[in-house]
Structure formats: C-alpha cells, structure tokens
C-alpha positions as CSV (number, residue, x, y, z in Angstrom):
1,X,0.1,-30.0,-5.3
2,X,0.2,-28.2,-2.2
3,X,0.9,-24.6,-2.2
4,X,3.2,-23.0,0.3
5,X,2.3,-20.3,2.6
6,X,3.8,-17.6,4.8
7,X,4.1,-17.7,8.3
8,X,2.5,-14.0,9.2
9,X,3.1,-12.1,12.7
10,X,1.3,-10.7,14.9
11,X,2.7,-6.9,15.9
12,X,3.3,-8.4,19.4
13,X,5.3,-11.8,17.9
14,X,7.2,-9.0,15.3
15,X,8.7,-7.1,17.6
16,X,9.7,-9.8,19.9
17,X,11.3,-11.4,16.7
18,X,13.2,-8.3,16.1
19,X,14.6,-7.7,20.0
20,X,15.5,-10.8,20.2
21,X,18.1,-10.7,17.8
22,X,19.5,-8.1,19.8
23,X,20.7,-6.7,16.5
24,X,23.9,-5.0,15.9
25,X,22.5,-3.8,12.2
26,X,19.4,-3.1,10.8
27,X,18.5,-2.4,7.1
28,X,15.0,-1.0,5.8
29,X,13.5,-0.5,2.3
30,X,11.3,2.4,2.7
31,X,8.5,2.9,0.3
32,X,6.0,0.1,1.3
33,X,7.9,-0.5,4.3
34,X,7.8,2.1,6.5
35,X,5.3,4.0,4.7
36,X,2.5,2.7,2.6
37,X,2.8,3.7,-1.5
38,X,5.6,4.3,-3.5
39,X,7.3,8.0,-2.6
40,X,9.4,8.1,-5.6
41,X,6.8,7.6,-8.6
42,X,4.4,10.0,-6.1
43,X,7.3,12.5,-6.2
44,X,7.3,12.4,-9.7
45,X,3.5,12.5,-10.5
46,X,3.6,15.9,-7.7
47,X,6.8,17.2,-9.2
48,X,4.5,17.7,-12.9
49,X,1.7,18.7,-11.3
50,X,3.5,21.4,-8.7
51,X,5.3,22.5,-12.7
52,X,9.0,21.4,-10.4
53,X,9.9,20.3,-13.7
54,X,9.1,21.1,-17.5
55,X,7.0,20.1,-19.9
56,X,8.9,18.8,-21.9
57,X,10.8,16.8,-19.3
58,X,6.9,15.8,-18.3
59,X,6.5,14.5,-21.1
60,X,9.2,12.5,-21.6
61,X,9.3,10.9,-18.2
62,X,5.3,10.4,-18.7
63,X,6.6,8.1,-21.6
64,X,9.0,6.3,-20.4
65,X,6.5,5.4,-16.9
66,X,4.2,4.4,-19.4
67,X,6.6,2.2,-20.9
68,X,7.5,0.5,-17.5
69,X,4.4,-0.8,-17.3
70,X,4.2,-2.2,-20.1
71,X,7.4,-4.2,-18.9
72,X,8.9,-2.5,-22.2
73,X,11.6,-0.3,-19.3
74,X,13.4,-2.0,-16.7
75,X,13.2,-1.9,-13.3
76,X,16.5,-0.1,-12.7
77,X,16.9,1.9,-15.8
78,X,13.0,3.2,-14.6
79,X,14.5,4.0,-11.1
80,X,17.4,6.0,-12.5
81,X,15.3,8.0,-15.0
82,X,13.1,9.2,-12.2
83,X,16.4,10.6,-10.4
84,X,17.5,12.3,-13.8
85,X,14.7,14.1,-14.5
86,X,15.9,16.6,-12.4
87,X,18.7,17.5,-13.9
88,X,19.4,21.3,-14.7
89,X,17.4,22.2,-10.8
90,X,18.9,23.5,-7.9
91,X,20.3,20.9,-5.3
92,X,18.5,23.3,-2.7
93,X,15.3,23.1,-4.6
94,X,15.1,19.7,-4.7
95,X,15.3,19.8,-1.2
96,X,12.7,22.2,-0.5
97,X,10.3,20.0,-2.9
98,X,11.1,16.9,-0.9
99,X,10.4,18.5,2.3
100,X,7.4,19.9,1.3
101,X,6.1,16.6,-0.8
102,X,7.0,14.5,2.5
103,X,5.1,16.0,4.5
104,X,1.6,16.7,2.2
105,X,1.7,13.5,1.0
106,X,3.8,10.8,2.8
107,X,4.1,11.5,6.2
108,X,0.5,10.4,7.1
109,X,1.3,7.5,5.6
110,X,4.0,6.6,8.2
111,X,3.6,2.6,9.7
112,X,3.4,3.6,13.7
113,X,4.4,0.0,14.3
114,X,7.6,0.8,12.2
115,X,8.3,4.0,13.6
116,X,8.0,2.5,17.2
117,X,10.3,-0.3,16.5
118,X,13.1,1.7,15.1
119,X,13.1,4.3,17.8
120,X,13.6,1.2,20.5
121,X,16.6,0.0,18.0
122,X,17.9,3.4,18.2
123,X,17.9,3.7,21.9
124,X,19.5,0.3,22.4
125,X,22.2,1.4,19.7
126,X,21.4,-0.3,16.5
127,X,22.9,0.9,13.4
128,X,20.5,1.5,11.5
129,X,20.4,1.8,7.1
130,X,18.4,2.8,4.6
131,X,18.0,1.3,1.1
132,X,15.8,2.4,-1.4
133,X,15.5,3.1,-5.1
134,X,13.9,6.3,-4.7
135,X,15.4,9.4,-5.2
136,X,17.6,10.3,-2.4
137,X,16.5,13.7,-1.5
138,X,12.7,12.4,-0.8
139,X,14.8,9.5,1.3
140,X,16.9,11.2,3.3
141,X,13.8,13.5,4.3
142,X,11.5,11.3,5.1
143,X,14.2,8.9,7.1
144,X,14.7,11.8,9.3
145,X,11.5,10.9,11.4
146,X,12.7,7.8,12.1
147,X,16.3,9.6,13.3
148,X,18.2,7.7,10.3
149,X,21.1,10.2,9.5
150,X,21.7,11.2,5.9
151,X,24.7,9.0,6.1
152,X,23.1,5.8,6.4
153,X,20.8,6.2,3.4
154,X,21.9,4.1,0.4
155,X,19.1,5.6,-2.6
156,X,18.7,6.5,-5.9
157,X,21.5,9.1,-6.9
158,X,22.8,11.6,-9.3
159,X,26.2,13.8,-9.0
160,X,25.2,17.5,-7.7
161,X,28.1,20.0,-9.8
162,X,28.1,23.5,-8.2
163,X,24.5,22.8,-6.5
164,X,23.2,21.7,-10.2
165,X,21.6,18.6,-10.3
166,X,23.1,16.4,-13.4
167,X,22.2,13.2,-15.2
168,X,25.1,11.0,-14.1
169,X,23.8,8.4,-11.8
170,X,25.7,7.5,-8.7
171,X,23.9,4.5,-7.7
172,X,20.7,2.6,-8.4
173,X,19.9,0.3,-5.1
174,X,17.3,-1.9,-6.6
175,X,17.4,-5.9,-6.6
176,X,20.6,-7.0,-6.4
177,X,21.6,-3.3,-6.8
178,X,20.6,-3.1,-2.9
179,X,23.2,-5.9,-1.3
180,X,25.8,-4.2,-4.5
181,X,25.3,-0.6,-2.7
182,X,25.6,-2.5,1.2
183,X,28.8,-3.9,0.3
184,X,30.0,-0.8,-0.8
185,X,29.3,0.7,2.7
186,X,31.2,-2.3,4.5
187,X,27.4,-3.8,4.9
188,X,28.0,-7.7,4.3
189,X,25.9,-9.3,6.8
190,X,23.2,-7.5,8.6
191,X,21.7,-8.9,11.4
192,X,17.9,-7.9,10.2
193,X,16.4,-6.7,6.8
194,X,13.1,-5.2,6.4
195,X,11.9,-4.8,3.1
196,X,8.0,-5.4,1.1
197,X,8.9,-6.2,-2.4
198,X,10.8,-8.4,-4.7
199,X,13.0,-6.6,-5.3
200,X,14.4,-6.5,-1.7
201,X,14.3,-10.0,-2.1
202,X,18.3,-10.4,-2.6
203,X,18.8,-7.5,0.2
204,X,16.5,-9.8,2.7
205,X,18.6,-12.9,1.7
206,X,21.7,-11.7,3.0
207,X,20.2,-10.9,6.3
208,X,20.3,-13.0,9.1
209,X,16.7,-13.0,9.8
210,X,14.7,-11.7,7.1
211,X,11.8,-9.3,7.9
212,X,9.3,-8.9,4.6
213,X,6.6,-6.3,5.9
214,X,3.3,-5.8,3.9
215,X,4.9,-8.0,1.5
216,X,3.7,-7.9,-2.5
217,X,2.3,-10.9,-3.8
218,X,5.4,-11.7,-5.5
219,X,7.6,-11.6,-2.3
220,X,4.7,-13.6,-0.4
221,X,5.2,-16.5,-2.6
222,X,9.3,-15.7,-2.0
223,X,8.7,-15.7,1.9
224,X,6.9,-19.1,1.7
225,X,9.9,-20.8,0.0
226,X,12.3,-19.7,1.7
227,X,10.3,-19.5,5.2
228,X,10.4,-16.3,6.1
229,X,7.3,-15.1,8.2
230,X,6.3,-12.1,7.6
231,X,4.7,-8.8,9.3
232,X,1.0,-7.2,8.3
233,X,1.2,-3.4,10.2
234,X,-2.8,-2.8,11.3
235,X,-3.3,-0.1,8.7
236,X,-2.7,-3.1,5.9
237,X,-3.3,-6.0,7.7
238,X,-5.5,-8.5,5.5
239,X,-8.7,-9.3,7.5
C-alpha cells in the first residue's frame, strides 16, 4: 500500500502561493505557527516558577497537565484550565506577566518568514486573525509584533469582573472550537489559513487554500489526504 505524502514549499514557492490569492482574509494559529513551542503551557510552567500563581493552584494545575498526557484530560477542558488558573489575579498583572514572558521566552522564537509575510499582507490590506487556544493575554502580546490588533485575536478566555480575573470561560478556540469562535466574528470563509497542528485541521478546512506550517506528524498525514502542501520555515526545516 502506498503511503501518501505532502507536497512541501519552498519559502520562495510559499509566499508566492500566499500573494497570489491576493487575499481579502487571513487566519493564523500561533504557537507552532508563527513561533516555534507552545506559549501557553510555557506560560504556565514560568507563571510557577516566577511564584505568579500559588502553590496550591501549582499544584493542581501540575496535576491536571499530568493527566493530559496521559490522554486522561481533554484537549479543550486542558486549554481552558490553563486560562483559569489565574483566577483571583489582577487583569493588569496578567498583562505585565505576558509582556514580560513574551519577550524572555518567545520572542526569539519568532518565524522571520512569518513575520515578513504578514507585514506584506498588512500593507496590501489584508484582514488579518488570530486563533489560538492559548491564553489570550500571552496572544494578544505576542500578535502585536506582527501589527495584529487585540481585536482580531480569537484565544483562550475568561471574564475579567472589576479587573479580577474569574473562572468563567468565554471561549476555548481549539479544533472545531476554532471555525465555532470565526463564525462568531462573521469569519465563514477565509481566503487563507495558517495553522501547524491538528487541531487547526477543521479551521484550515474551511479556508480556501489551506496553509499547514511546520506541520505535526498528525497534520502531515492530514495535508497528504486532503493535498495540502505545506511550508518548513529554515529554522525547522527537515534536512
């Protein structure tokens, strides 16, 4: 039996692909996308060790991250927890943690392919949007480099009461979660969707090209049936 495989890119044959949809909208994951790692589980590892959060809470959230990978949590009940541990914390401190995480610990890690293309899309008037499942205050941060306003991020979310941060979750944009929290913004049928795991999968079908960047093994095998190509930036790219 003859196994499928993906089409991949070259950065030269990406971009082109890109401008020459002369897109209207845009959507991008983030973590793994136009960053390597995962912000929101680093945010959480640096928010025990920085002490942002308590022991106790520490503790508990150590457990349940434990129990996530032992497929005993699910993917969006996970996502959601890691937004609610901050509950009881000033808005305006968990603002001034994601500024200063961002910049120690992501920012390096910023694709310069990715950054590049979305400035071009901005000049030429693209609207572009966000979608993760991290915590919205690391988002909305880190999106700033890339001149995405607040307004277009779509990320994990809890309701702030008088500048407290609470437990009841807003949204959760993970797997189908992501098209769900689109379509709530009027988002039905982007032009182009950027994303590196499977659970962008759903958010990339919807698009009218799909874009998987440093894609996981699981949505490799998802690009090859369905044929999207997809996009290696140098800093990943498999020899």
């Amino acid at each position: 039996m003859q196994t499928l495989s993906a089409h991949s890119l070259s950065t030269e044959e990406f971009i082109a692909a890109v401008h020459s949809l002369v897109p209207k909208i845009a959507v991008f994951d983030c973590d793994g996308t136009l960053w390597s790692g995962d912000a929101g589980s680093s945010f959480m590892t640096w928010s025990i060790e920085t002490g942002l959060v308590s022991r106790e809470a520490a503790d508990w959230i150590d457990a349940r991250y434990r129990a996530y990978h032992r497929n005993e949590v699910s993917e969006i009940d996970m996502c959601g927890e890691m937004v609610q541990l901050y509950q009881g914390l000033r808005e305006e401190e968990m603002r001034r943690a994601a500024r200063e995480f961002f910049a120690a610990k992501i920012e390096r890690n910023i694709f310069p392919e990715m950054l590049q293309l979305i400035q071009k899309l901005n000049a030429s008037g693209t609207e572009i949007w966000a979608v993760s499942s991290t915590n919205d205050w690391v988002i909305e941060e880190g999106v700033k480099r890339f001149g995405i306003p607040a307004k277009r991020v779509l990320a994990a979310q809890v309701e702030v009461k008088n500048g407290i941060v609470t437990d009841s979750l807003l949204d959760v944009p993970t797997d189908e979660g992501k098209v769900a929290s689109l379509n709530r913004s009027g988002i039905t049928a982007p032009d182009a969707v950027f994303g590196n795991s499977v659970h962008d999968a759903a958010m990339l079908a919807i698009a009218r090209t799909a874009f998987p960047v440093n894609p996981t093994p699981a949505l490799l095998e998802r690009s090859a049936q369905e044929g999207w190509p997809v996009y290696y930036p140098a800093s990943v790219r498999i020899a």
